[in-house]
Every structure is written in C-alpha cells, then in structure tokens.
C-alpha positions in Angstrom: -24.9 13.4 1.5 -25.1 17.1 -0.1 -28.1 18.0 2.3 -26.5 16.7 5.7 -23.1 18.0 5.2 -24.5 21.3 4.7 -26.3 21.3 7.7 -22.9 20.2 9.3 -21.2 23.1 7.6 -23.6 25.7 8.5 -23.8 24.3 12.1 -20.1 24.5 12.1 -19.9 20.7 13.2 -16.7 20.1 10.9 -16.0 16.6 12.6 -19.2 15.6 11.6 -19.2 16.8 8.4 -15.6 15.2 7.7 -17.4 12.0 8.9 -18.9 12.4 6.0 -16.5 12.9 3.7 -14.5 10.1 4.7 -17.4 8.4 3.8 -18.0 9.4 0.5 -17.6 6.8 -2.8 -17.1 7.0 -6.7 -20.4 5.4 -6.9 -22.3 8.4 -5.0 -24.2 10.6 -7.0 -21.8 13.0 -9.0 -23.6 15.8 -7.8 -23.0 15.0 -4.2 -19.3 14.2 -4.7 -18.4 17.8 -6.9 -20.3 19.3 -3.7 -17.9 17.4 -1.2 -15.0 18.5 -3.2 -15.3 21.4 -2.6 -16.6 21.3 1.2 -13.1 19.6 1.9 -11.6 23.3 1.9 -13.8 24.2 4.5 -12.9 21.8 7.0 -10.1 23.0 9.3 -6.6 21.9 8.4 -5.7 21.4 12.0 -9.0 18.5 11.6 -7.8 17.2 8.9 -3.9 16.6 10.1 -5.6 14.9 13.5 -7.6 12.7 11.5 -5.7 11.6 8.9 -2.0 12.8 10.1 -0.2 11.4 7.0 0.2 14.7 4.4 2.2 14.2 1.1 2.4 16.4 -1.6 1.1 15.9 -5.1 1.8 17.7 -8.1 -0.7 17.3 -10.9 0.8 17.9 -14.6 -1.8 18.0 -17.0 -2.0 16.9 -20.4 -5.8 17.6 -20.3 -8.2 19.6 -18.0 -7.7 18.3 -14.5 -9.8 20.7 -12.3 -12.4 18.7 -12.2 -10.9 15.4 -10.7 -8.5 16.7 -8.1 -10.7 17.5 -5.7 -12.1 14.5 -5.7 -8.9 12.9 -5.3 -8.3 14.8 -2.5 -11.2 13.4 -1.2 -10.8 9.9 -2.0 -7.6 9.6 -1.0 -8.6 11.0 2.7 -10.6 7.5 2.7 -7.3 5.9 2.3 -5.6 7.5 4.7 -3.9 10.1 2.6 -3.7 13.6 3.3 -2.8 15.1 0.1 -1.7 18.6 -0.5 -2.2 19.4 -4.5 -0.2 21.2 -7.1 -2.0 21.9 -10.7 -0.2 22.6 -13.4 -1.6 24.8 -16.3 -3.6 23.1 -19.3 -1.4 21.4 -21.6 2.2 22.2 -19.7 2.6 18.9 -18.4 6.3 18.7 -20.7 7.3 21.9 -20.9 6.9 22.0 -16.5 9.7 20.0 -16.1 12.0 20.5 -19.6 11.9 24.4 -18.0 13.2 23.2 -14.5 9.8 25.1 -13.3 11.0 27.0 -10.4 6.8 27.2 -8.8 6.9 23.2 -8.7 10.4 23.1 -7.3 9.5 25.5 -4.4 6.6 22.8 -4.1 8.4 19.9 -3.2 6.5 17.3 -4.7 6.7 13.7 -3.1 5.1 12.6 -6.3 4.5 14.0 -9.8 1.0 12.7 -11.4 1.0 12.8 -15.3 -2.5 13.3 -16.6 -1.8 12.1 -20.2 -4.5 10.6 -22.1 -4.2 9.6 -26.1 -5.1 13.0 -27.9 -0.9 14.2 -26.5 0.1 11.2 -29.1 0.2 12.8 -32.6 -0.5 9.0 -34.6 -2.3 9.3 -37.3 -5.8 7.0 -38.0 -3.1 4.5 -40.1 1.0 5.0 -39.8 3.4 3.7 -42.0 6.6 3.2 -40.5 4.7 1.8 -36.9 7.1 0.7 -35.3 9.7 3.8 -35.5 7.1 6.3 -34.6 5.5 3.9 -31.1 9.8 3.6 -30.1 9.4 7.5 -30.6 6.8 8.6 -28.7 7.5 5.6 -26.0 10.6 7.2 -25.5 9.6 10.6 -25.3 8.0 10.2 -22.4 10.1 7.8 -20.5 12.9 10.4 -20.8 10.4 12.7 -19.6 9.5 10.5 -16.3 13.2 9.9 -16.0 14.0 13.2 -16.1 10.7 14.6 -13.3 11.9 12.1 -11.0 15.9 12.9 -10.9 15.7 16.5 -11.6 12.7 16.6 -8.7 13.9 13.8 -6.3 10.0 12.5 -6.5 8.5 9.7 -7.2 6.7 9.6 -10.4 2.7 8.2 -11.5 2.2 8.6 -14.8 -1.3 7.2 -16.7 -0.9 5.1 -19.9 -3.4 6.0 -22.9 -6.4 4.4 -23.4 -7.3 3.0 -27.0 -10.3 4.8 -28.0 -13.5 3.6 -30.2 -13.7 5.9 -33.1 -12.1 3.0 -35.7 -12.7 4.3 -39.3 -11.5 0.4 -40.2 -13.7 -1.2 -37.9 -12.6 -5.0 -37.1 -9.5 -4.7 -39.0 -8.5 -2.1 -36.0 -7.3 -5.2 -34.0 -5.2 -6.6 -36.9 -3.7 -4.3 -39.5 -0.5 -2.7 -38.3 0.1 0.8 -37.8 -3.6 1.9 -36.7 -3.3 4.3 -34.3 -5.1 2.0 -31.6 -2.4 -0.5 -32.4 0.3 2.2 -31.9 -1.5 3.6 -28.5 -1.3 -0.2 -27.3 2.7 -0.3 -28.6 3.5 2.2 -26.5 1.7 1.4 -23.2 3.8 -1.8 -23.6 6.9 -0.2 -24.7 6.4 2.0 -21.1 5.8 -1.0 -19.0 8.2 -2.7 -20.8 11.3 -0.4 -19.7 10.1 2.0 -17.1 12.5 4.0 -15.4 13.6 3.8 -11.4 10.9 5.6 -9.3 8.3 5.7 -12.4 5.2 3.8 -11.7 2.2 3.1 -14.2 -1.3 4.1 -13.7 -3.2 1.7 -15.9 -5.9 4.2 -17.0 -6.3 1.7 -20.3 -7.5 -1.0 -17.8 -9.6 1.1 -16.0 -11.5 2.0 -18.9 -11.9 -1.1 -20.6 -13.8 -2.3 -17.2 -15.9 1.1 -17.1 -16.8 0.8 -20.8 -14.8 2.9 -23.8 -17.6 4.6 -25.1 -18.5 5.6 -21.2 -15.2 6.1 -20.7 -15.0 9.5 -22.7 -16.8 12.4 -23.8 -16.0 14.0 -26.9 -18.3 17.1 -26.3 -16.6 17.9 -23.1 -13.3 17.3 -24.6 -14.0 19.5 -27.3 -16.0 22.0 -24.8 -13.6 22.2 -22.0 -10.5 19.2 -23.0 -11.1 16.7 -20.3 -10.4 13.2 -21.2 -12.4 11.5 -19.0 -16.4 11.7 -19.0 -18.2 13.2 -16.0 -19.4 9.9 -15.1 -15.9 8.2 -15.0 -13.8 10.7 -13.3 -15.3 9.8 -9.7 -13.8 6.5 -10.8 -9.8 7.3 -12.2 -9.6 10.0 -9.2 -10.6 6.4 -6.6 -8.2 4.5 -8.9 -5.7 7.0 -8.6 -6.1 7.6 -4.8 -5.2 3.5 -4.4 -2.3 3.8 -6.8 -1.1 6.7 -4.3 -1.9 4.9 -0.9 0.1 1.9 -2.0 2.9 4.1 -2.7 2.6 5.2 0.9 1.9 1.8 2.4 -1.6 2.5 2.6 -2.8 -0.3 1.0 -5.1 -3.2 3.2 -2.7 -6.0 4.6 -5.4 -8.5 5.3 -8.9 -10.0 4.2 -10.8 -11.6 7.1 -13.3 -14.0 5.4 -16.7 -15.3 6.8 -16.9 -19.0 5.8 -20.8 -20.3 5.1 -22.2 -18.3 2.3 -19.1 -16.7 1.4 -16.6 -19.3 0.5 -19.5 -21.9 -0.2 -23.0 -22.0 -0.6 -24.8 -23.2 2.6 -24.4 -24.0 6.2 -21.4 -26.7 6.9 -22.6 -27.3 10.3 -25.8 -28.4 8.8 -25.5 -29.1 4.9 -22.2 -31.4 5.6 -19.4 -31.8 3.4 -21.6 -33.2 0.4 -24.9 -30.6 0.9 -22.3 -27.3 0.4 -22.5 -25.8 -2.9 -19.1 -25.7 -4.0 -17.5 -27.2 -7.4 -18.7 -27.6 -11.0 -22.1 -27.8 -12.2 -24.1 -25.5 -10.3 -24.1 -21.9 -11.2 -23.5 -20.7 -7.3 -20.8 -23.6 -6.9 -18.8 -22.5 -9.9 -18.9 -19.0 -8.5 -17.3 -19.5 -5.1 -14.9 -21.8 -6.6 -14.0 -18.5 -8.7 -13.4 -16.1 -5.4 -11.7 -18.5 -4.0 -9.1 -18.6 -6.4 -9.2 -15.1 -6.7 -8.3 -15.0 -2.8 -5.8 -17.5 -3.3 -4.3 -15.0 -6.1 -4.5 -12.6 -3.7 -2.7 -14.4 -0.8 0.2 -15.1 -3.2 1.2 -11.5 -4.1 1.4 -11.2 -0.3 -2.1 -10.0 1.1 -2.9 -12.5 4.5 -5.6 -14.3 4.8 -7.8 -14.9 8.0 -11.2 -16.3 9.1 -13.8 -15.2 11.3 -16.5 -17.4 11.2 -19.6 -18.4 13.6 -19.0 -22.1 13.5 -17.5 -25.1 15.5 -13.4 -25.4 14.6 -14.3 -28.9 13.5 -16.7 -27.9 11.2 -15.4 -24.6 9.7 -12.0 -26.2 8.9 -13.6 -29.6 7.5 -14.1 -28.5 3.6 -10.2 -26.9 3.9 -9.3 -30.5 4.9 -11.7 -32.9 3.0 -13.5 -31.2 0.1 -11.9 -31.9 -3.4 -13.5 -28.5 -4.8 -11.1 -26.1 -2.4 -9.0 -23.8 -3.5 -8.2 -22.4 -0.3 -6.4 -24.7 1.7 -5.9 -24.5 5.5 -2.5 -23.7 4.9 -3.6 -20.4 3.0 -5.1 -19.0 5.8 -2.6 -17.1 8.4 -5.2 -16.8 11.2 -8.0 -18.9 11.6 -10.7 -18.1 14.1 -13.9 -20.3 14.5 -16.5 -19.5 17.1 -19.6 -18.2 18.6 -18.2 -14.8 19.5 -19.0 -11.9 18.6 -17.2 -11.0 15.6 -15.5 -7.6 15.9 -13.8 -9.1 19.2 -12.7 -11.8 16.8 -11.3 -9.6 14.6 -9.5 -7.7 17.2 -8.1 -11.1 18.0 -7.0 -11.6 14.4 -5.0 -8.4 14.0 -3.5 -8.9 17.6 -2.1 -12.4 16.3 -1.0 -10.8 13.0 0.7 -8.0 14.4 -1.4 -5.2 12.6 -3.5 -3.0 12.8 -7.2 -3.4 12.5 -7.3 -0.4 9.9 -5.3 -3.1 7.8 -8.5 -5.3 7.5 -10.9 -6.0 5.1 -13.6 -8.1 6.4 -15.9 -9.8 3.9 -19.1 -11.7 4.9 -22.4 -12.1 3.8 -24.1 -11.4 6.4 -25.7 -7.7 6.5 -25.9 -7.7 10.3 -22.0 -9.1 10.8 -21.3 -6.1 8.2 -23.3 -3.4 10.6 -21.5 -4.9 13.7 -18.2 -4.4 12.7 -18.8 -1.1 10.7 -20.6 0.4 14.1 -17.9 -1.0 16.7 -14.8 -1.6 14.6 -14.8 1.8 12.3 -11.5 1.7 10.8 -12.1 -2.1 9.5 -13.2 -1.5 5.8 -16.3 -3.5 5.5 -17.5 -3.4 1.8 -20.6 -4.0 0.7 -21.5 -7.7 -0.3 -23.9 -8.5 -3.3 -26.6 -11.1 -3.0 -25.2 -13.6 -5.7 -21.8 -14.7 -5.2 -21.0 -14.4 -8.4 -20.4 -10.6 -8.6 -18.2 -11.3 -5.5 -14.8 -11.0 -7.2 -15.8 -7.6 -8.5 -16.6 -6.3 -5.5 -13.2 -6.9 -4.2 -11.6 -5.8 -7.8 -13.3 -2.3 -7.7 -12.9 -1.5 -3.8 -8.9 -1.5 -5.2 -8.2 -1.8 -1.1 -5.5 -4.2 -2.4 -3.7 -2.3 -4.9 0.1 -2.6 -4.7 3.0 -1.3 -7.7 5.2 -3.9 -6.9 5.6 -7.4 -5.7 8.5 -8.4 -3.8 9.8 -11.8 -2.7 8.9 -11.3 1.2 5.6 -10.3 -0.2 4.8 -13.5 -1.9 6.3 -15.4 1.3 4.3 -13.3 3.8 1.8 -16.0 4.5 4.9 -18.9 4.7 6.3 -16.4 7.6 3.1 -16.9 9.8 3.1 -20.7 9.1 6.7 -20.7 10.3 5.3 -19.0 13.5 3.6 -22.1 14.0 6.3 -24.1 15.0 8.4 -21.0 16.6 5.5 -20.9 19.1 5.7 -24.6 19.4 9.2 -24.8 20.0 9.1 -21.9 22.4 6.4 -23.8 24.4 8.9 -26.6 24.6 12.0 -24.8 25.7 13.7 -24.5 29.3 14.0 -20.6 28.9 13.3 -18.0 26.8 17.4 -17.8 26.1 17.5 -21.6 25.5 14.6 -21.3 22.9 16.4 -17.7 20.9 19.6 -20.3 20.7 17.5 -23.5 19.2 15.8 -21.3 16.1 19.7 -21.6 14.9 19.3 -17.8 13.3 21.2 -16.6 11.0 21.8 -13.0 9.8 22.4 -11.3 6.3 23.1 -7.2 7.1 23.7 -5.3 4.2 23.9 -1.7 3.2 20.8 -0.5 1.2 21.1 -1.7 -2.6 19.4 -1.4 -5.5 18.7 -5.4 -4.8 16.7 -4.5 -1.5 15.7 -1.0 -1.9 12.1 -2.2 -3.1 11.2 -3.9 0.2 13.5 -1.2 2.2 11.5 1.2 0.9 8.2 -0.6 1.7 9.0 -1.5 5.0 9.4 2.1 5.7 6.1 2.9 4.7 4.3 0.4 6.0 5.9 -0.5 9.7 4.2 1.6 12.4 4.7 -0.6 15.5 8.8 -1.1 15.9 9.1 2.5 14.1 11.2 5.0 16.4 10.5 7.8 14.1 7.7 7.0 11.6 9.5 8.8 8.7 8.4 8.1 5.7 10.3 8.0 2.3 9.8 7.4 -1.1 12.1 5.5 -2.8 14.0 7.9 -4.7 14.4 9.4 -1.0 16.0 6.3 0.3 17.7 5.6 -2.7 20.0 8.8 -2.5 20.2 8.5 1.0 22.0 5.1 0.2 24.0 7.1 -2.4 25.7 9.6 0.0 28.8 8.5 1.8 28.1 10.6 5.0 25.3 8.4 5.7 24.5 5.0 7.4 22.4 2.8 5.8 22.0 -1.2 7.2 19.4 -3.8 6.3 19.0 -7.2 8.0 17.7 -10.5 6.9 16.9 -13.4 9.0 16.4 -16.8 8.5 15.8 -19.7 11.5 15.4 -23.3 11.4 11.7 -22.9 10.3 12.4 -21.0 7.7 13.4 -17.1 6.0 12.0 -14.4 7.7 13.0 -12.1 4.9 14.2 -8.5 5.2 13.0 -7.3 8.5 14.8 -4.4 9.6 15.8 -1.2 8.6 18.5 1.9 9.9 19.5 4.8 8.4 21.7 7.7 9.7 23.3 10.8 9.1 26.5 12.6 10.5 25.3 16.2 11.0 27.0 19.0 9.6 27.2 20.7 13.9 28.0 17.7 15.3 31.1 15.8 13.2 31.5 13.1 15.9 27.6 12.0 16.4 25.3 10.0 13.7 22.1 10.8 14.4 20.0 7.9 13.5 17.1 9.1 11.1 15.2 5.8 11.0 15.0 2.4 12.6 12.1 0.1 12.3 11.7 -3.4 12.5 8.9 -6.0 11.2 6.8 -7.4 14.2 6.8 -10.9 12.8 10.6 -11.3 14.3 9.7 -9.3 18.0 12.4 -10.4 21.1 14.8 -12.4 18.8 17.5 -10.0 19.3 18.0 -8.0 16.3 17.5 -4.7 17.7 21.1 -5.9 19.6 22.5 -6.6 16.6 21.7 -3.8 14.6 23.1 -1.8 17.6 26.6 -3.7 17.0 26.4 -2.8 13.8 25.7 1.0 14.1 28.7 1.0 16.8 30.8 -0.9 14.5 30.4 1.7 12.0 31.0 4.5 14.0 34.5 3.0 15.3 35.5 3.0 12.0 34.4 6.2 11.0 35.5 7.7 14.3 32.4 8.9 15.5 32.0 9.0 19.3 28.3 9.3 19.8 24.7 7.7 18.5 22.0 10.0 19.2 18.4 8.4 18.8 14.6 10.4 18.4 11.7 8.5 19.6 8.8 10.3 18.4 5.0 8.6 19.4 2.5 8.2 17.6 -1.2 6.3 17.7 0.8 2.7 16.9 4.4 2.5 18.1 3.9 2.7 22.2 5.5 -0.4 21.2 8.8 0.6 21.3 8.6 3.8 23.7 11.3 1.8 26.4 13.9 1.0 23.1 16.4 3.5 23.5 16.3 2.7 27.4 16.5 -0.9 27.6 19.6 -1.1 25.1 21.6 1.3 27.4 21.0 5.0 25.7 21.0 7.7 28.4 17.9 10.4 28.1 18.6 14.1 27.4 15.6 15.9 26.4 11.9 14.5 26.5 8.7 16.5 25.9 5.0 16.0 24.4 6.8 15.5 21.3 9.2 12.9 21.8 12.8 12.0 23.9 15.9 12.1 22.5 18.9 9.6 23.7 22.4 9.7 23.4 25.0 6.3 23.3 28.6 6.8 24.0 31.0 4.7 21.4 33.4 3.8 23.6 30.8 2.5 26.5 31.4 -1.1 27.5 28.9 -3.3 25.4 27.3 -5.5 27.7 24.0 -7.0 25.9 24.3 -10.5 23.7 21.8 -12.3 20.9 21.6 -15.1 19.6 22.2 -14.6 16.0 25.1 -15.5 13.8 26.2 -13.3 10.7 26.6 -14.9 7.4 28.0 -13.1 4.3 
C-alpha cells in the first residue's frame, strides 16, 4: 500500500490515493499504516468532505502519549464513514483540561471527548489494604470527571477502562487475595460500568486486550521510552476499536448481515447432501462449529442487527433445514429477508436492502465463496464484504474483530427490530386483501403514543436521529446531550410518536424538534423531522403536522417554516413540505424552504387514533 499510494501522491491522483486509504486495515503492515497516517493530510479537504460528508469533532485527552494512534484513527474511522476532525491534548493533562474549563478545547467544540486513560493514572499499590475505600475512590474520581467534560462541554463522552496488566509479584494468588492492584483495576472498571453517568460511554480497552494478548498488549520499553500504553503492534487495533465505538455513536454502525447458506450456515450442499448429508450438529468438529455462528447470529439478531439471505439455491431447498433440521439455531423466523435463487448475487442484495428499507452501505455480506466475495466487492463497493477463513470454525471471529456491529446501547425497538419486519408480513397481506388503500390504513386499527422527548425515549430519539437518512428533511445530526438540552429548553418543540397496529408495535418511529427564533417570535422553525421507513404512507407525517399546529395555537405562533436540505439518500422525501400543503419561498442547489400558515384550513385526515 506504501509504494502505490505514493505513486498516487506524487502523481497527484488524490481520489485514487484515498481509494486506498479507505481501504487500509489494523491488520496491514504497521509500516504501511504510520505511512497512510500521515498521507491523510495530504488529501484535499474538499475530497474528503465529498467522500465521506459526515465530519465530527474529536477531542483526544491523554493520560498517556497519543500521537501515535490518532492518525490512525482518523484513518480508520474514514472506513466507517466518519470524517473526524482531531483535538490532542498535552501529555498527561487529560484532568487538569477540563477541572481548568480549558478555553483551546472550548473554542473546539468537541462533539465528543476521548479519554486515553490506561492503569499507570491509578496510583494502587502491588497489595492495598483498605481495597475497597481506595477502588470507590478512584471510581469516583473519574466518573465526576466524565460527568463534569460532558455538562461543562455539552459533548458526549468515550472514555477507555484500564486494563489489568501481567507483572503479578504474587502470581496465582493475583486472582484471589483482595486488594491486589489487578483486583482493584478490575473494581473499578466495574464500579464505572456500574454507575456511569448520562452521555458517558465505556470503551472496553480491558477486553480488547485480553483478546490481543496482555503481554502483546503493552510495551514497557516504550512506555518508559516515550509513555504509550499500548504496544506498536496493538495500537492499529484500539485506534479500529475506537473508530467502531465512534461510528456507533453516529449511527454508523452495519444494520444488516446478508448470509450465504451452503457452506456458511452448514457444511455441504442442501440441494445435493439433503437434510441428513449437511454437516450441522454435535459430533463432528465442522458441525459443532456452524452450530456456534449460528448462535452467534442469532445473538446478533436479538440486540437488533437484521438478518437476510442471499443464497444460490431453489426456495425449497434453502429454507428446508430452517423448517426441518433439529440442529438449527436460526429459524426462518430469524431471518427478515430471505432471498433464494440463481441470480446474480449483488442484484440480490440490492433486492434485499430495497425490501428492508436501507441502504446497501448497511450490509454485511458473508459467504464462503471467494468469487461471490469479488462480485459484490467489484459491483456493490459500499457492501462490506469481509474476508471469510477456510474452516468455519474461526467464523465467529471474523465477525467479532471486523466490530462492523458495535453498538453502546441496546434499546427495546432494537431487540424487536426483526418482529417489525415479520409484522410487515401480514401488513402486506392485508393490504393485498383490501378494497383501497384508505380501507386497508383503517383495518391496521393504529394507535398512537406522541410524547415530548424524555429521559425514557431519548436513547432511541437520539438513535433514530443518527441513523434515519431516507424520511430525514434535514439530516441533522445530534448527540444526545444535544437533544437532551434541546428537550430541556422551553422555547423549543420537541414530539416523539409511537405506533402500534393490529400486527403488532412498530415502536418509536418518528421524531420533530423545533425552535422559536429569536427574529421571528411568531414562526417555529422546525429543526428536525424524520421518520423510520418501516411505517411509510400510514399517515403519521399528518399527524405529526396536527401536532406541530396544535402547539403553535397554544403558544400563539402564526407560522411553521420547514428546510428540506438533499442529500445522497433522502430524494425520498423532496415533495413533503408540498404534498402536506406548505407553500415554497426560497429553493436553490442547497435546499427549499417552506412556510405553513397557523390559521390555514386543515384539510388532510389519517387514520390513526391517539392514546395517552
């Protein structure tokens, strides 16, 4: 990679060479990736904003060297769609930076604040005596410290735990006698987890060692030398960690993983093994181990990532072991599109994120097959196509270190996501069925729950914001503490809907915020409003409007004014402000802006009833 992105460079071909960076993994040589660190500066920012238009701003606060990883953050987190902008604190000032309010990061702006801790900034001895008092002391010296970064700098905050470390001078009696300092390192990583403040998210750095290996993990001559924590060899791997703890934060993360079927979920051909010649099950090595990804797909599927298949195989055949064989983990129902044919995959894939309402850049597509891999990676780019090991066994790891997945919370419309697309089953169904469109919208018997934001919904408000691109008139995004004091301020609109039908709860599904401009006392300009695609055409961007007007009559506002600003993904929703009776006054390259008048008739109807 070193040689060809010089060429590149010299050449001046910075698309090319940003190819290449975007290309770039923790498991390329370390030479190679230092190089591309620093060949990031030298590729245009206007290239860098077109291909990977979402910039936030980082700020690094170390409590050892950091020089040496961030610009390979930068670079992995370009991969994952993050265009991050990068302040470095001094050595060592990662407290004293925000006890002195420091004016140089507050001119910054930081949508987050990374703490680069590690276990030499805890003062525990080799063996304490009073344990207990001194891991609830340092435990809550640095919560108050995250508490404090994230209200005094309206940021969301990142901060690593500390990894136990080998040099034991009591060897096995390290795991059991109180007060070693392992045992005190390992108190207070629980002790954080344990009672984390709002808007303070773990990195699990102890975890992340423990798979890389402890003695790998760190140095101690270049901690002595130059006081970085993490070994030359590691770092590649905490700044790819770190960059999938930050795109989840943004809604970055991968929403789907499209399996292949034969070879992948079992051993062997179903269309010519049968249901008893697959390898699948106890007692042979290769059967054991695709019983084990299965379950971990299933895991997977539970905290909310969709499942789908693409698979070269008659229907019949591909969903027979789903249906018959006792050994499954993965049952039909599990999987929220299921495509079984002799096309060519990448169009089948298309197919699958059409159906699912996302976009293919939200796919991970898994397959044994080396030639399925090059299709997809040649035709379909933005699909993330890992590479698949030979023996199945190692195919849970492959999925574990790509960290495509990585989320920092779980919320209860993710762990129903794939119940939403079975519901949408019987919608279809039932829509097939009906007289009209209108006559179908009245038999789902919805039902309605809008709310301000709380602290009860601000989780998924918050994620929806990041993630929802299609129904998005404005593509803002915000971090939670951002939303939170938006909810906070009493000038300011803030309504969530939930809605449930006959199949079933649909979950939170939209979001609209406003604001009442300080030039314009009568108007509330409405800052955000997005809506989940699962719910398209049932008429909740009608009710949300009643609810926006609603508020204004009581607040004696006598205009909406609405921005519809395009982007790559939400052509979607270009006609909104249009079709639900807003009037146009300005439009440019850059977006239109539309006005409502309060007191206008209100002429449009759904089919939704309200429920407190």
């Amino acid at each position: 990679m070193k040689s060809a992105l010089k060429t590149h460079l010299r050449a001046g071909a910075h698309d090319e060479a940003l190819s290449l960076l975007l290309r770039a993994a923790p498991s390329d040589p370390i030479d190679d990736l230092q190089y591309a660190g620093t060949a990031l500066d030298k590729i245009p920012r206007e290239l860098l904003d077109a291909r990977v238009p979402l910039r936030k701003r980082v700020a690094v606060l170390g409590g050892a060297t950091t020089q040496f990883f961030v610009p390979l953050l930068r670079l992995f987190a370009l991969r994952r769609g993050l265009n991050l902008e990068i302040y470095e604190s001094d050595f060592g000032l990662f407290e004293q930076e925000i006890w002195s309010d420091s004016e140089t990061l507050r001119a910054f702006k930081p949508d987050v604040i990374h703490f680069h801790v590690c276990s030499q900034n805890l003062p525990f001895a080799y063996l304490e005596d009073d344990a207990a008092a001194r891991a609830e002391a340092e435990s809550a010296r640095f919560r108050t410290l995250y508490a404090t970064a994230a209200e005094r700098f309206a940021c969301q905050v990142l901060a690593d735990n500390f990894a136990t470390e080998v040099d034991r001078p009591y060897g096995s009696l390290d795991a059991v006698l109180g007060g070693t300092r392992n045992s005190l390192l390992r108190a207070v990583n629980l002790e954080l987890a344990r009672h984390l403040p709002p808007q303070v998210f773990l990195h699990d750095v102890d975890m992340l060692s423990a798979a890389h290996g402890k003695a790998r993990w760190s140095d101690a001559r270049l901690y002595h030398s130059a006081k970085c924590a993490i070994s030359f060899d590691c770092q590649p791997h905490y700044a790819d960690h770190l960059a999938a703890a930050l795109a989840a934060m943004f809604g970055k993360s991968k929403k789907c993983l499209v399996l292949d079927l034969d070879n992948t979920l079992w051993g062997g051909v179903i269309g010519d093994d049968g249901l008893g010649g697959i390898q699948l099950g106890a007692g042979v090595p290769a059967g054991e181990a695709f019983v084990a990804f299965q379950r971990y797909a299933k895991a997977l599927k539970d905290r909310g990532v969709l499942l789908a298949v693409a698979s070269k195989n008659h229907h019949e055949n591909a969903v027979q072991p789903f249906r018959e064989h006792p050994d499954m983990v993965l049952k039909e129902s599990d999987i929220s599109c299921f495509v079984a044919n002799w096309e060519p995959k990448d169009g089948n894939i298309k197919a699958i994120a059409r159906q699912l309402n996302i976009g293919t850049d939200a796919l991970v597509f898994f397959d044994d097959n080396p030639a399925e891999r090059e299709l997809v990676r040649t035709r379909l780019p933005e699909v993330t196509v890992p590479e698949v090991p030979v023996d199945p066994s190692y195919y849970v790891q492959c999925l574990v270190d790509g960290h495509w997945f990585d989320t920092l919370g779980v919320t209860a419309e993710d762990r129903q996501r794939s119940d939403f697309f079975q519901g949408n089953v019987a919608r279809e169904s039932l829509e097939k069925s009906a007289a009209n469109y209108d006559d179908y919208l009245r038999q789902l018997d919805m039902t309605a729950i809008v709310e301000p934001v709380t602290e009860q919904n601000l989780a998924r408000t918050t994620q929806l914001i990041n993630k929802t691109n299609q129904f998005n008139l404005t593509t803002r995004r915000m971090t939670e503490a951002e939303v939170r004091a938006h909810a906070a301020d009493p000038l300011r609109y803030t309504s969530t809907t939930r809605l449930t039908d006959k199949f079933g709860d649909n979950g939170l599904i939209s979001v609209v915020l406003g604001s009442v401009p300080a030039d314009s006392p009568d108007l509330l300009d409405i800052e955000v409003w997005l809506m989940s695609c699962r719910v398209l055409k049932r008429g909740v961007e009608v009710l949300d409007l009643e609810q926006l007007l609603a508020f204004c009559r009581r607040q004696g506002l006598k205009r909406l004014r609405g921005r519809y600003l395009p982007t790559a993904k939400n052509q979607l929703v270009e006609g909104h402000y249009a079709t639900l009776g807003f009037r146009q006054i300005e439009s440019g390259g850059e977006g239109s802006t539309w006005i409502y008048d309060v007191d206008e008739p209100f002429g449009l109807s759904h089919s939704i009833q309200i429920r407190n």
